[in-house]
PAZAPA-4460 file (N, C-alpha, C; in steps of 0.05 Angstrom, whole numbers, plus 32768, in hexadecimal, padded with zeros to 4 digits):
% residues 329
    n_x    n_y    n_z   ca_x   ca_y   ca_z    c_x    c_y    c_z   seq   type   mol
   8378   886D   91A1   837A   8873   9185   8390   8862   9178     1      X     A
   8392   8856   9163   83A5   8849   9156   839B   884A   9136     2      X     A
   83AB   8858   9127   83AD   8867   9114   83BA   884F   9108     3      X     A
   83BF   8835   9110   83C3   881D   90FA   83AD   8816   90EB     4      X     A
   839C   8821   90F3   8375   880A   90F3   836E   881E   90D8     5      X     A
   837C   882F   90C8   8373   8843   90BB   8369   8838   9098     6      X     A
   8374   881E   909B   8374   880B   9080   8388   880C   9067     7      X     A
   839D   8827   9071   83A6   8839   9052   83C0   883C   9061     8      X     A
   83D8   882E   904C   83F0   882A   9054   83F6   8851   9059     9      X     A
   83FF   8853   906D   8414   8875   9075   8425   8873   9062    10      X     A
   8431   888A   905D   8444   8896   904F   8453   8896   9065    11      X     A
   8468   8890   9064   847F   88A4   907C   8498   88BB   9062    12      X     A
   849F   88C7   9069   84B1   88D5   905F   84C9   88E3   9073    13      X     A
   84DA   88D5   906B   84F3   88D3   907E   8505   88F1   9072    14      X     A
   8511   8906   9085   851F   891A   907C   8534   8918   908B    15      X     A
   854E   891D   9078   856B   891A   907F   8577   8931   907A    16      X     A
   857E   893F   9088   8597   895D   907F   85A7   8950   9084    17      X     A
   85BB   8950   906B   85D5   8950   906A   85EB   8966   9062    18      X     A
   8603   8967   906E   861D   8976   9067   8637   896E   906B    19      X     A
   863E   8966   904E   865C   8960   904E   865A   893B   9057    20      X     A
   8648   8930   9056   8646   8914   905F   8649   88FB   904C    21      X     A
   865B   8908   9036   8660   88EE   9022   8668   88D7   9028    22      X     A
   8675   88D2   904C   8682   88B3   904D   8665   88A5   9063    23      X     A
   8659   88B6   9060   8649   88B3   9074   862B   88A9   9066    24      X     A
   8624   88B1   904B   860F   88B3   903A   8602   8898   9032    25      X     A
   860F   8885   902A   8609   886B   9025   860C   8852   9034    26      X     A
   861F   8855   9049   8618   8842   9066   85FF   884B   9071    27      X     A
   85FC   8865   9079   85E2   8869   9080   85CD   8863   907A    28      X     A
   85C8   8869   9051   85B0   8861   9046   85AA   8842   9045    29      X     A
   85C3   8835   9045   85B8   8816   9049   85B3   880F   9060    30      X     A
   85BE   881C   9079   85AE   8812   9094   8590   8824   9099    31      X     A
   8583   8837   908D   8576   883B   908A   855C   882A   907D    32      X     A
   855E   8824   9066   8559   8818   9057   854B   87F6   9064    33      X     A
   8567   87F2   9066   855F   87CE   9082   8545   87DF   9091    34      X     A
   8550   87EC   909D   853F   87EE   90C4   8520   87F2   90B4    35      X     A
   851D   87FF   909E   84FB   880A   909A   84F5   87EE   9089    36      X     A
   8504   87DD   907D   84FF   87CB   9063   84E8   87BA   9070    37      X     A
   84E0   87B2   908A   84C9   879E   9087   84B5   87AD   909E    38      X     A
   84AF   87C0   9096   8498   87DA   90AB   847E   87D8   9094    39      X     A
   8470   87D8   90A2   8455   87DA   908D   8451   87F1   908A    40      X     A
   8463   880B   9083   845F   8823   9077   8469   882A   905A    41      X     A
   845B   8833   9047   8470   883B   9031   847A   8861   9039    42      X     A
   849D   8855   9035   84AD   8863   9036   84AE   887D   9022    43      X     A
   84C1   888D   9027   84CB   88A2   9014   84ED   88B2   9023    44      X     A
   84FC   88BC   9019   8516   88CD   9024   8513   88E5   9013    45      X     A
   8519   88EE   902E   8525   8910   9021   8530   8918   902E    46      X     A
   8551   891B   901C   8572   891B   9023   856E   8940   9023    47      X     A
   8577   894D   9035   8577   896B   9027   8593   8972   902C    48      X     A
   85A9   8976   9012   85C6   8978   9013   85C6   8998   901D    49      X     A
   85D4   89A1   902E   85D2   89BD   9037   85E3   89CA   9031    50      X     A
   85EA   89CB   9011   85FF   89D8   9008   8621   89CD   9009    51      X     A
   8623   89AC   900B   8638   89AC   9014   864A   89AE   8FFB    52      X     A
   865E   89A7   900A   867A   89AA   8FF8   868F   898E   8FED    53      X     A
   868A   8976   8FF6   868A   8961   8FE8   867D   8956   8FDA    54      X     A
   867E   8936   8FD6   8675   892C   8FC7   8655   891B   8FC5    55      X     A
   8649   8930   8FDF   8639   8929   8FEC   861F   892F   8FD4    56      X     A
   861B   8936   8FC5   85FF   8945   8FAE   860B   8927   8F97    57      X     A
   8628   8927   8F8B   8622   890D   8F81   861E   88F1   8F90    58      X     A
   8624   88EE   8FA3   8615   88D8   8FB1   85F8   88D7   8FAF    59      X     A
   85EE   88E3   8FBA   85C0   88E3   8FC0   85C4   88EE   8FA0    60      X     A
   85D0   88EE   8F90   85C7   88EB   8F70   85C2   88CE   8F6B    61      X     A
   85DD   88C7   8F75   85DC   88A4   8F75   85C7   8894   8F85    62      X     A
   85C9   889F   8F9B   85AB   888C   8FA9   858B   8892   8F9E    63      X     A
   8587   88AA   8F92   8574   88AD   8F82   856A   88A1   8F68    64      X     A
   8587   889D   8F60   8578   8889   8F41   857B   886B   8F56    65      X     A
   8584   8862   8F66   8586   884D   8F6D   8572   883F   8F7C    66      X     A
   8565   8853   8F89   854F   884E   8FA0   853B   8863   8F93    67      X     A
   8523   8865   8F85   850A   8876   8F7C   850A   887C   8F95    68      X     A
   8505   8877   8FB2   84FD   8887   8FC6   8504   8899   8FCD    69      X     A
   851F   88AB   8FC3   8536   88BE   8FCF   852B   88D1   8FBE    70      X     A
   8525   88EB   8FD2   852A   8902   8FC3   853D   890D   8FC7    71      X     A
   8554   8920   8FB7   855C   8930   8FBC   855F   894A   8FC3    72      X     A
   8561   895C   8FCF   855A   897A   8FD7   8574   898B   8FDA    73      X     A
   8581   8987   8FBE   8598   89A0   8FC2   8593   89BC   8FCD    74      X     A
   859A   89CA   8FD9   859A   89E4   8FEA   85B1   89F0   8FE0    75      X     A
   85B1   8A14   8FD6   85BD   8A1E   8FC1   85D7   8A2A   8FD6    76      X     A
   85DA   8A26   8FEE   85EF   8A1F   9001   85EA   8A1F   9014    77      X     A
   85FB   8A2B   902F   85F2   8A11   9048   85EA   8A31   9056    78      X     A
   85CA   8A20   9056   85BE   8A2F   9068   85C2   8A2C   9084    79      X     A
   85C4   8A13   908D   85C6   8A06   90AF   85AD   89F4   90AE    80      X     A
   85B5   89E4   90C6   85A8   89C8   90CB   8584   89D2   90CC    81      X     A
   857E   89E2   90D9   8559   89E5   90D9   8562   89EE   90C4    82      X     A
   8565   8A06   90B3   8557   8A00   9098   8557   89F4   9084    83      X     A
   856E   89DE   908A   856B   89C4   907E   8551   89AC   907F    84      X     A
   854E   89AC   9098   853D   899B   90A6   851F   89A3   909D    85      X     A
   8519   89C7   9095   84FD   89D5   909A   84FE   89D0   9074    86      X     A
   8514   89D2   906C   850D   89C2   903F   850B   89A6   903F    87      X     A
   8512   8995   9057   84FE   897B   9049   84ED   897D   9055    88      X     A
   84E1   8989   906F   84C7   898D   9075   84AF   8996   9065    89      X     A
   84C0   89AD   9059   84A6   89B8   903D   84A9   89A1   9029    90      X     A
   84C0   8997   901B   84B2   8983   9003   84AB   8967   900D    91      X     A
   84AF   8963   9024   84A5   8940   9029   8486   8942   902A    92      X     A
   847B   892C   9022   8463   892C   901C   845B   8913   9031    93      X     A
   8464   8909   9042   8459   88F7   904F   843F   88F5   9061    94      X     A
   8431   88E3   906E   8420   88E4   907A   8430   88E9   909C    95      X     A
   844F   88D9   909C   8455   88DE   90B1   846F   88E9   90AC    96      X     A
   8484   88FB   90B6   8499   8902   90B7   84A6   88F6   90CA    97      X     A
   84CA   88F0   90C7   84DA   88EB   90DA   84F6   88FB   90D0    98      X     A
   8502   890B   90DF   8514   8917   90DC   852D   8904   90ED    99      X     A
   8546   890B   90DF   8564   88FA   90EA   856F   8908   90DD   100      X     A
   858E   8901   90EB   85A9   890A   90DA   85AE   88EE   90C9   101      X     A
   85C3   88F3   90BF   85D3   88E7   90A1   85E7   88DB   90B8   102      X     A
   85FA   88E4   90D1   8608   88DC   90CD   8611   88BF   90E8   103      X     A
   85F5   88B6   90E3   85F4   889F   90FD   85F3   889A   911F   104      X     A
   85F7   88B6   911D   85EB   88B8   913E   85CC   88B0   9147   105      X     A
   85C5   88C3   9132   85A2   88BA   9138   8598   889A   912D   106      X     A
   8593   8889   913D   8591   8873   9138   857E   8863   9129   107      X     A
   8580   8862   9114   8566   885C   90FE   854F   8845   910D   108      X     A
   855B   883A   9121   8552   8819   912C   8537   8825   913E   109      X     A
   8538   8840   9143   8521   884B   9151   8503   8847   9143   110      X     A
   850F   884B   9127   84F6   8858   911B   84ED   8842   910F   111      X     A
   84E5   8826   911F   84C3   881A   9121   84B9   8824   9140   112      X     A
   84C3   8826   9156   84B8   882D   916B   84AF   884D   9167   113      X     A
   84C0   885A   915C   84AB   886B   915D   8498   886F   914B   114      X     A
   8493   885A   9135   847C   885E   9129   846A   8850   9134   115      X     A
   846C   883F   9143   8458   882C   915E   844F   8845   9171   116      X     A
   845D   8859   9174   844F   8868   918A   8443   887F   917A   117      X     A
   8443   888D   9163   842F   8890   914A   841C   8880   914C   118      X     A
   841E   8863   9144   83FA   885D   9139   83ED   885B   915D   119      X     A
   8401   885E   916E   83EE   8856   9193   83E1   8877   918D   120      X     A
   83E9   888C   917E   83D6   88A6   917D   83EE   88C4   9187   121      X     A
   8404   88B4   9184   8412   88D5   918F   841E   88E3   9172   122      X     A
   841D   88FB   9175   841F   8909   9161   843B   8917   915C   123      X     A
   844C   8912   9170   846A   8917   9170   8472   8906   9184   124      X     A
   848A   8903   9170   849F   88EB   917F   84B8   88F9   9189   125      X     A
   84C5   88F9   9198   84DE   8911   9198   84F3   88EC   91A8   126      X     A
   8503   88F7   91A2   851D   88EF   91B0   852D   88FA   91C0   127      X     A
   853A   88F4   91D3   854C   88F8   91E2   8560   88F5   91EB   128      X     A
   8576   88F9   91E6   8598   88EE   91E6   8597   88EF   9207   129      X     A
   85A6   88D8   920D   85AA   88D2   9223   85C3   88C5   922A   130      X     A
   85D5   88BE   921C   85EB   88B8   9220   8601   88D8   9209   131      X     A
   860D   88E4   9225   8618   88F8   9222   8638   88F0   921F   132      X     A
   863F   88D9   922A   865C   88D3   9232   8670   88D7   9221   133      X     A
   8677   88CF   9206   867C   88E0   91F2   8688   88FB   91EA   134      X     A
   8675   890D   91F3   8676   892C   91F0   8688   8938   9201   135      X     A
   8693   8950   91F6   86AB   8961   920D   869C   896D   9223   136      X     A
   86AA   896D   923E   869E   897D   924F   8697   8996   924D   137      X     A
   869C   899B   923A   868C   89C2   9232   867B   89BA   9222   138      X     A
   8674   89AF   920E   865B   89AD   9203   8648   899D   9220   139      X     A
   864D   898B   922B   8636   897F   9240   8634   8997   924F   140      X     A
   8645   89A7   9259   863D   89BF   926F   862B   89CE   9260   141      X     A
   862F   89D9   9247   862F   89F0   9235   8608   89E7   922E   142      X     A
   8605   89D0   9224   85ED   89C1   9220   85DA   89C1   9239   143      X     A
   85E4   89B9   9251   85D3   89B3   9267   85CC   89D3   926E   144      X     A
   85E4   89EF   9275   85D7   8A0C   927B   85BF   8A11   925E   145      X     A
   85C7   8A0A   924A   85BB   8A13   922E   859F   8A0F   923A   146      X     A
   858B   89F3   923B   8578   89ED   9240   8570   89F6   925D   147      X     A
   8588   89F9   9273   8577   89FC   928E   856C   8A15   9286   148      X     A
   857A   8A2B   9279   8576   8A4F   9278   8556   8A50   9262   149      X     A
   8560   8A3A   9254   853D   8A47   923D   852A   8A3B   9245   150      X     A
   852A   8A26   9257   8514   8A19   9268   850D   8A2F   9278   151      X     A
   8523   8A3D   9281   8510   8A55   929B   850B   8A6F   9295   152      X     A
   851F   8A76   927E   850D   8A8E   926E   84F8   8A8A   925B   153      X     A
   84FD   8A75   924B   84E5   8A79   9239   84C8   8A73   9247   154      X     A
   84AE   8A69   922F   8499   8A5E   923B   8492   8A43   9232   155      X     A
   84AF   8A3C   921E   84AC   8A1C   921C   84B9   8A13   9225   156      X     A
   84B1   89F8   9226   84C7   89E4   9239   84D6   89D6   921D   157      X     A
   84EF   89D1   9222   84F2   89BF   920B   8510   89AE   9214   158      X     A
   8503   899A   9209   8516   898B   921B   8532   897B   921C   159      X     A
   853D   8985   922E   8563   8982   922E   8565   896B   9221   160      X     A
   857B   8964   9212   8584   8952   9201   8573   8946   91EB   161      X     A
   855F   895D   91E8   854C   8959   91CC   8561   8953   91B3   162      X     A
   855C   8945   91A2   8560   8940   9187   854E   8948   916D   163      X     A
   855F   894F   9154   8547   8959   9143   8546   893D   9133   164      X     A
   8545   8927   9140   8539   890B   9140   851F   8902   9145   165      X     A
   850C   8911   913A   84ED   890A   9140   84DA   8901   9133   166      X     A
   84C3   88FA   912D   84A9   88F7   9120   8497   8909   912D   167      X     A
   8488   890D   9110   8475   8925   9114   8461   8914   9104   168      X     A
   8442   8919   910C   8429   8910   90F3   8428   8927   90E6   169      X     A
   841D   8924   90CB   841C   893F   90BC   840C   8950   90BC   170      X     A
   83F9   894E   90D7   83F1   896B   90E6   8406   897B   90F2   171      X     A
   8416   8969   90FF   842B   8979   910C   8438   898C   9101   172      X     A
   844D   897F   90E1   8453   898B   90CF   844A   899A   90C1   173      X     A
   842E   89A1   90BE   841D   89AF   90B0   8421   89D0   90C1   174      X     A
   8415   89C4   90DE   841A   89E6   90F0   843A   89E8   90EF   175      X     A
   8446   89DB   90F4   8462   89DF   90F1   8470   89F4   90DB   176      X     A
   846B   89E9   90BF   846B   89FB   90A8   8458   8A0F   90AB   177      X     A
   8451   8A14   90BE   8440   8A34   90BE   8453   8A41   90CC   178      X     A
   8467   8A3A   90DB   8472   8A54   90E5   848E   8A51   90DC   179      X     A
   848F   8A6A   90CC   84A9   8A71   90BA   84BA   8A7F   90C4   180      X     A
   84BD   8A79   90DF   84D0   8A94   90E0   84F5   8A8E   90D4   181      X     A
   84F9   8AAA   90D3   8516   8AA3   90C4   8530   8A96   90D9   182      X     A
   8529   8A9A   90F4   853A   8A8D   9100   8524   8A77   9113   183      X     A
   8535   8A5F   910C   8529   8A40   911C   8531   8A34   912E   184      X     A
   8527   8A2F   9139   8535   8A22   914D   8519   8A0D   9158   185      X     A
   851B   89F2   9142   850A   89E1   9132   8500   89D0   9156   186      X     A
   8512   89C4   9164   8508   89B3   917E   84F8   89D1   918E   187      X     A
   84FC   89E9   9193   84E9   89F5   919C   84D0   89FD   9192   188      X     A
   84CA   89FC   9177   84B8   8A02   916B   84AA   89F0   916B   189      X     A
   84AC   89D9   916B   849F   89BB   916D   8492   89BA   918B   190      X     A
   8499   89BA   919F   8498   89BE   91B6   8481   89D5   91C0   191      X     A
   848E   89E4   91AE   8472   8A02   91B2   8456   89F8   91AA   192      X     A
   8458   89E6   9194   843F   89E0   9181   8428   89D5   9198   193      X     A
   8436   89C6   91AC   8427   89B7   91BE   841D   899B   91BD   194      X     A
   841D   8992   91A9   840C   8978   919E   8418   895E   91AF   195      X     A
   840B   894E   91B0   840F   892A   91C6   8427   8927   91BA   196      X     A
   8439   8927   91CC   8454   891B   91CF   845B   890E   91E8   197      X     A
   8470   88F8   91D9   847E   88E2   91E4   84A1   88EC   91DE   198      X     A
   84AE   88DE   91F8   84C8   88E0   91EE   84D6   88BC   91EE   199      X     A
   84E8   88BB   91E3   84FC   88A0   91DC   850C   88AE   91E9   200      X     A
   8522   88A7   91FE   8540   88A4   91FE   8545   8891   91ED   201      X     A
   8561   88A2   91E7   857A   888C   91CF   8597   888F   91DB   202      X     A
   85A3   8878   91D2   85BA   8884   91DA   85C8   8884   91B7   203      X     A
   85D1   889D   91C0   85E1   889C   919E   85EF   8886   9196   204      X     A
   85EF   8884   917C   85FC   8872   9165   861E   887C   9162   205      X     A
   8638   8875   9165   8648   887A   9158   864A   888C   913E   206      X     A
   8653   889B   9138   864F   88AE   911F   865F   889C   9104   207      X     A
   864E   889B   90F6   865D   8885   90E2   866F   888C   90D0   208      X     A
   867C   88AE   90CB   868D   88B8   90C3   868D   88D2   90C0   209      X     A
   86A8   88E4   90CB   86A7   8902   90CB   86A2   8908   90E3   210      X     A
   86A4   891B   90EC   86A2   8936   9102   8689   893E   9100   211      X     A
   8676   8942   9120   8666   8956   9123   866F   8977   9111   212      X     A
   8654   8981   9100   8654   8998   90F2   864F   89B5   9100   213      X     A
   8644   899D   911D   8639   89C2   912D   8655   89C9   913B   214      X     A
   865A   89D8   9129   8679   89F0   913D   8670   89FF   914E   215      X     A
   867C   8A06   915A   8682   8A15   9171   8667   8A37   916F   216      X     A
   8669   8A3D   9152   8668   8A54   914C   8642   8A4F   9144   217      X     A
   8642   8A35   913B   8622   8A2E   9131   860F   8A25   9143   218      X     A
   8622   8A15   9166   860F   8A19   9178   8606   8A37   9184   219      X     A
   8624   8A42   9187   8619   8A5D   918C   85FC   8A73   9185   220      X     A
   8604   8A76   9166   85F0   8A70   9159   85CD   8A64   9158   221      X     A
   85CF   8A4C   9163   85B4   8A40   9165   85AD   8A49   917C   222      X     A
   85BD   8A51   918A   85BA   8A50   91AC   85AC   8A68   91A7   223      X     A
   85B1   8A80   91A2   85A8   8A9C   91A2   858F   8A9A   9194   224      X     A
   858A   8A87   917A   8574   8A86   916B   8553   8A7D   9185   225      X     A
   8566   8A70   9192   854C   8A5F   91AD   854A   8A73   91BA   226      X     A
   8557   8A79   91BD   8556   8A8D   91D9   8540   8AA9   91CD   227      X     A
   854B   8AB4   91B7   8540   8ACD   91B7   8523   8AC9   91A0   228      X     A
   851D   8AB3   9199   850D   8AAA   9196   84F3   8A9B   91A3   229      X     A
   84FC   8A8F   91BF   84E7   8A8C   91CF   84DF   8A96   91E6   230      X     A
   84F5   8AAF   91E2   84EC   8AB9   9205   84F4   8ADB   9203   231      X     A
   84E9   8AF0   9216   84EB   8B0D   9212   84FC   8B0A   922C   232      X     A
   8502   8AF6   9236   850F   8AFB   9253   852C   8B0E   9256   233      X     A
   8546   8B10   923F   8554   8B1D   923F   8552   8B41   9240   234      X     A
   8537   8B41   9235   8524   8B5D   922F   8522   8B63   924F   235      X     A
   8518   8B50   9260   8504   8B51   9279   851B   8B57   928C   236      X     A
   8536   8B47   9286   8542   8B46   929F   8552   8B62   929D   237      X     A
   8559   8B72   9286   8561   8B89   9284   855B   8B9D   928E   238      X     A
   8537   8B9B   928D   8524   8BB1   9295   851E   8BAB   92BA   239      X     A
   8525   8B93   92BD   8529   8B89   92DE   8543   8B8B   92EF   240      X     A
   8555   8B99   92DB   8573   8BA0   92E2   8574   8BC5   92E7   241      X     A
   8562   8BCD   92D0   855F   8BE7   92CD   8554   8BFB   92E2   242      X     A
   8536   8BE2   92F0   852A   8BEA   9304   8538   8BEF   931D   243      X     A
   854E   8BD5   9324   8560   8BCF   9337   8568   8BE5   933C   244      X     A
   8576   8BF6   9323   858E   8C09   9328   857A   8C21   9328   245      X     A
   8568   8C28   9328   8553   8C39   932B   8553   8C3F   9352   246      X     A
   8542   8C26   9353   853E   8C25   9370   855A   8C2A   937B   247      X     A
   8570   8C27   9378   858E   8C29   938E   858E   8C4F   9384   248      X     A
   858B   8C57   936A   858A   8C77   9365   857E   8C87   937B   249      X     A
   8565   8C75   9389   854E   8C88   9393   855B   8C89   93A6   250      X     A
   8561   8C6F   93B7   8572   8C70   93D5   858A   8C7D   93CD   251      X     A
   859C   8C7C   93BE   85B0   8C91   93C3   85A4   8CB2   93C1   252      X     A
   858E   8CB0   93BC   8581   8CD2   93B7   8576   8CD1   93DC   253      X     A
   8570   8CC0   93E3   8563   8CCA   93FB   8573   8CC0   940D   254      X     A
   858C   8CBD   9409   85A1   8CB2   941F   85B8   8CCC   941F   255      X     A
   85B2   8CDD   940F   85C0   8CF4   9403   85BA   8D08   940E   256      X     A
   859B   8D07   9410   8583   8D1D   9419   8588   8D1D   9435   257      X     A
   8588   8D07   943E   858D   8D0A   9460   859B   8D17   946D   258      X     A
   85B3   8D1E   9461   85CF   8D24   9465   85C1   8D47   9469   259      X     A
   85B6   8D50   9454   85B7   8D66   9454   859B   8D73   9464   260      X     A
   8590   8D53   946A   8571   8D60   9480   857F   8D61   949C   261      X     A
   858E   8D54   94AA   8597   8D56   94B8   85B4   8D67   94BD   262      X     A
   85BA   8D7D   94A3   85C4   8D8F   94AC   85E6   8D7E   94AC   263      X     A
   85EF   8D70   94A2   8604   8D6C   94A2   860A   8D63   9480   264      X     A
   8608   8D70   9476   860E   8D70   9458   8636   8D73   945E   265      X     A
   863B   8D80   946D   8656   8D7C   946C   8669   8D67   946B   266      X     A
   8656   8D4D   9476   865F   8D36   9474   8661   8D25   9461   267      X     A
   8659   8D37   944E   8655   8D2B   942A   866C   8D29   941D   268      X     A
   8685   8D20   941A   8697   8D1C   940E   8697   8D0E   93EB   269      X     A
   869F   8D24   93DF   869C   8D1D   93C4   86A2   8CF7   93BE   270      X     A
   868D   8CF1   93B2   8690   8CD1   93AE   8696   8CCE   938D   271      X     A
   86AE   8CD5   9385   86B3   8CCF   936B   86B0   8CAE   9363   272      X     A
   86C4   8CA1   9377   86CA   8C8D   936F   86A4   8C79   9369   273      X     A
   8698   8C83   937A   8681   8C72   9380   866E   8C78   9369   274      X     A
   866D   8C98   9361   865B   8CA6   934A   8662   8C90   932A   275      X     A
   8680   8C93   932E   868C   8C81   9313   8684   8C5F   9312   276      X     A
   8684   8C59   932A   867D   8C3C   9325   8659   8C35   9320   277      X     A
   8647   8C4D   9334   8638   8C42   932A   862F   8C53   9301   278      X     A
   863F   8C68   92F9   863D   8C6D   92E1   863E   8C50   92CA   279      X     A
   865C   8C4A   92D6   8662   8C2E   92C9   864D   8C1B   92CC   280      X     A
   8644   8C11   92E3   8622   8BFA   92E1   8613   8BFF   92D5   281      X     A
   860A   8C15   92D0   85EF   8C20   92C3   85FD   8C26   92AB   282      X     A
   860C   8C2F   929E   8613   8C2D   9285   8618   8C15   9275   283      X     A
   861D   8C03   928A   8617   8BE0   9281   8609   8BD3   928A   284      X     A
   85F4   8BDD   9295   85D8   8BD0   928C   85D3   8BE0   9277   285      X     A
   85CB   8BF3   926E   85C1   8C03   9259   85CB   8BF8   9241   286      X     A
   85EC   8BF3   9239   85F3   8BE4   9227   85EA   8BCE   9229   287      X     A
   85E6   8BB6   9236   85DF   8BA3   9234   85C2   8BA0   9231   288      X     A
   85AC   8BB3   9237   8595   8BB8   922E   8592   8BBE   920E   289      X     A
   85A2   8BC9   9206   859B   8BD9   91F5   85AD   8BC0   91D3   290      X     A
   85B8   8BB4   91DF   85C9   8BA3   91D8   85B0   8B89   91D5   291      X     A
   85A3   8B86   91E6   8585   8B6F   91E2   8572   8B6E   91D3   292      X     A
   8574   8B91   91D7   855C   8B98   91C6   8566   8B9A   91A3   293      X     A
   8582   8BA4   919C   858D   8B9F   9183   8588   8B7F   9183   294      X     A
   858C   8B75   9192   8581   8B58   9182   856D   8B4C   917C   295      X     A
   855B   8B56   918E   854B   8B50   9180   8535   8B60   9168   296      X     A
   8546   8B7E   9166   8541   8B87   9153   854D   8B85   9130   297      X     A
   855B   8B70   9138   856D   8B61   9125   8555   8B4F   9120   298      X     A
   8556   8B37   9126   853E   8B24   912B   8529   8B33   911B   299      X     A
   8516   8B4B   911D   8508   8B4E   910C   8510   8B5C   90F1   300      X     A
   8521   8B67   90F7   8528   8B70   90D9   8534   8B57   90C7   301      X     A
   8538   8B45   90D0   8542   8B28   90C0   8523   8B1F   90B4   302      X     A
   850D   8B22   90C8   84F1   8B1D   90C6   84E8   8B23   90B7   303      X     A
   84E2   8B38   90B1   84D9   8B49   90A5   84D9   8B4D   908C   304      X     A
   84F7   8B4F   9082   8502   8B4D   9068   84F9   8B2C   905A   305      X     A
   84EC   8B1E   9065   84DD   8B02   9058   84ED   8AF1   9043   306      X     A
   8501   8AEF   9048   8513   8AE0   9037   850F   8AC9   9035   307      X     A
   8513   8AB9   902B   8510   8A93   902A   8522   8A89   9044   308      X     A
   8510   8A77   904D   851D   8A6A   905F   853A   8A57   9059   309      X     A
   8533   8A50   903B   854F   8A44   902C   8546   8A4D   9010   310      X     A
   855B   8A41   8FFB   855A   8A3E   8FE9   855A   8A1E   8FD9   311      X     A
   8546   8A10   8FCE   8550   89FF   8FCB   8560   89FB   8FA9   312      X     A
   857A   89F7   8FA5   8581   89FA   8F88   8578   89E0   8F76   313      X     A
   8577   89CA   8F7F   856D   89B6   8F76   8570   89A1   8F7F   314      X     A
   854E   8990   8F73   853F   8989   8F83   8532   8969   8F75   315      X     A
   8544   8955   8F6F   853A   8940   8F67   8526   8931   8F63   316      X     A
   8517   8928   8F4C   8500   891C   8F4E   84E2   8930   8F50   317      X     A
   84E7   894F   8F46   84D6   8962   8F51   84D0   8965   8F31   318      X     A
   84C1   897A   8F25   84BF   897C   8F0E   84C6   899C   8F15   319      X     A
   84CF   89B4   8F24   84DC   89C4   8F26   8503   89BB   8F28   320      X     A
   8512   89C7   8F1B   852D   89C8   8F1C   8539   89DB   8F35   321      X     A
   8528   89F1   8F2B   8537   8A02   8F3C   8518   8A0E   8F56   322      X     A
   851D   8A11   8F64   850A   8A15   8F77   8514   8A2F   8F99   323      X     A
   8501   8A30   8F9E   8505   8A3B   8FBE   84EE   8A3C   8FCC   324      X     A
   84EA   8A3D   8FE4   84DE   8A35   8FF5   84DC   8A50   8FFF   325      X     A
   84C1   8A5A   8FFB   84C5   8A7F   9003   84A9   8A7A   9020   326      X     A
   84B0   8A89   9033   84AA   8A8C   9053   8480   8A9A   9046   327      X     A
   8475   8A90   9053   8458   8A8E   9052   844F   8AAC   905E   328      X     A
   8448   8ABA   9051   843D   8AD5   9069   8435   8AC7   9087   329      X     A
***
């Protein structure tokens, strides 16, 4: 299959979440700009500001009158990176999507090869960071358990050092925007969809200005969103902890019983210390059961209540000003 032979220039539509990236905003858009300038695709951007707090909304004001291809997608504050990523997904209109960051890691120089492995017929492109050297030893440790644990609880695979650096055809994106849930966790959902994928290793780009945005507190965060989103295993291993201490109940009942079939119950010496510890185990599994299940009874009451996945406050080049992006039954 080669989806070049189609006669009718593609659309691509390129989506950028940004926050707080004002020194970062216009080196980017002009190396952007170069790497796609001689591709036989017509282009489009869509910048989605995620509520920041500099001068980052008058900048992509400026690249908008400057470049017709820029949309803007102010967000009425910062939702976080997927639901940044899931509002230019709903307004880009392209034939093909490519998602990156703003702030030069993700390497714009990729994206003719992966539109070469698009028209060869694959329907997602994913990337892969592969040069880690860089990063502190607790995020590389913290990253490598993250993926070994949801690879073996969940039922997707998804894969270590993924980036939300990809191409999607706009079938992909199409089922994609069908599933709204309020918490994302956008590289597993992609992954779930199933569709022909290819991966690129990259090795990151230098960051062209500013600090990584994901703190401490927002991987946390994402981490729990994957987890209790693709897998019931925390549910399973509770009720497989529960059973455990079940079965040791029965043997202490019939290791108890003996005593007194054979007539020496006298030899029964009050076991305080032993009654209290196992009180204490089983009262923490029970908390910690019951503690999984609040979460994920959290999880649906977030669901449920159907809120917008964002808000977008405004939205450049749209003939709506003020808008939102409300979750699809």
């Amino acid at each position: 299959m080669n989806r070049g032979d189609a006669g009718q220039m593609a659309t691509v539509s390129i989506v950028i979440p940004v926050y707080n990236e004002e020194a970062a905003l216009e080196p980017f858009h002009t190396e952007l700009a170069k790497t796609i300038g001689s591709l036989p695709f017509s282009f489009d951007f869509y910048y989605v500001d995620d509520g920041s707090t500099d001068e980052t909304a008058g900048i992509l004001r400026r690249l908008s009158e400057a470049d017709s291809r820029v949309h803007a997608i102010r967000l009425s504050r910062n939702f976080g990176h997927q639901a940044a990523l899931t509002a230019g997904l709903d307004h880009a209109s392209g034939d093909i999507l490519i998602t990156l960051d703003a702030d030069g890691q993700h390497p714009p120089g990729l994206i003719p090869q992966m539109l070469d492995l698009y028209q060869s017929g694959c329907d997602i492109v994913l990337t892969q960071r592969i040069d880690e050297g860089e990063q502190s030893i607790f995020k590389r440790g913290s990253s490598a358990v993250f993926y070994w644990l949801l690879n073996r609880l969940g039922d997707t695979h998804i894969l270590p050092g993924a980036a939300d650096f990809r191409l999607m055809s706009r079938e992909v994106v199409d089922s994609l925007k069908g599933m709204r849930e309020y918490h994302r966790f956008l590289r597993g959902m992609v992954a779930w969809l199933g569709y022909r994928t290819v991966i690129i290793p990259y090795v990151p780009s230098p960051r062209i200005a500013g600090s990584s945005k994901y703190s401490l507190r927002k991987m946390v965060r994402l981490a729990m969103d994957a987890v209790f989103s693709f897998s019931l295993a925390p549910l399973q291993i509770g009720l497989t902890l529960g059973l455990f201490f079940f079965v040791l109940a029965i043997v202490e009942v019939i290791y108890v019983l003996s005593f007194w079939v054979r007539g020496r119950a006298d030899l029964l010496a009050p076991g305080w210390s032993s009654l209290m510890f196992m009180i204490l185990i089983v009262g923490g599994v029970l908390t910690t059961v019951l503690g999984f299940i609040g979460v994920y009874v959290g999880y649906i009451f977030q669901e449920v209540k159907g809120r917008p996945v964002y808000v977008a406050r405004k939205s450049e080049k749209t003939e709506s000003q003020e808008s939102s992006q409300e979750r699809k039954p």
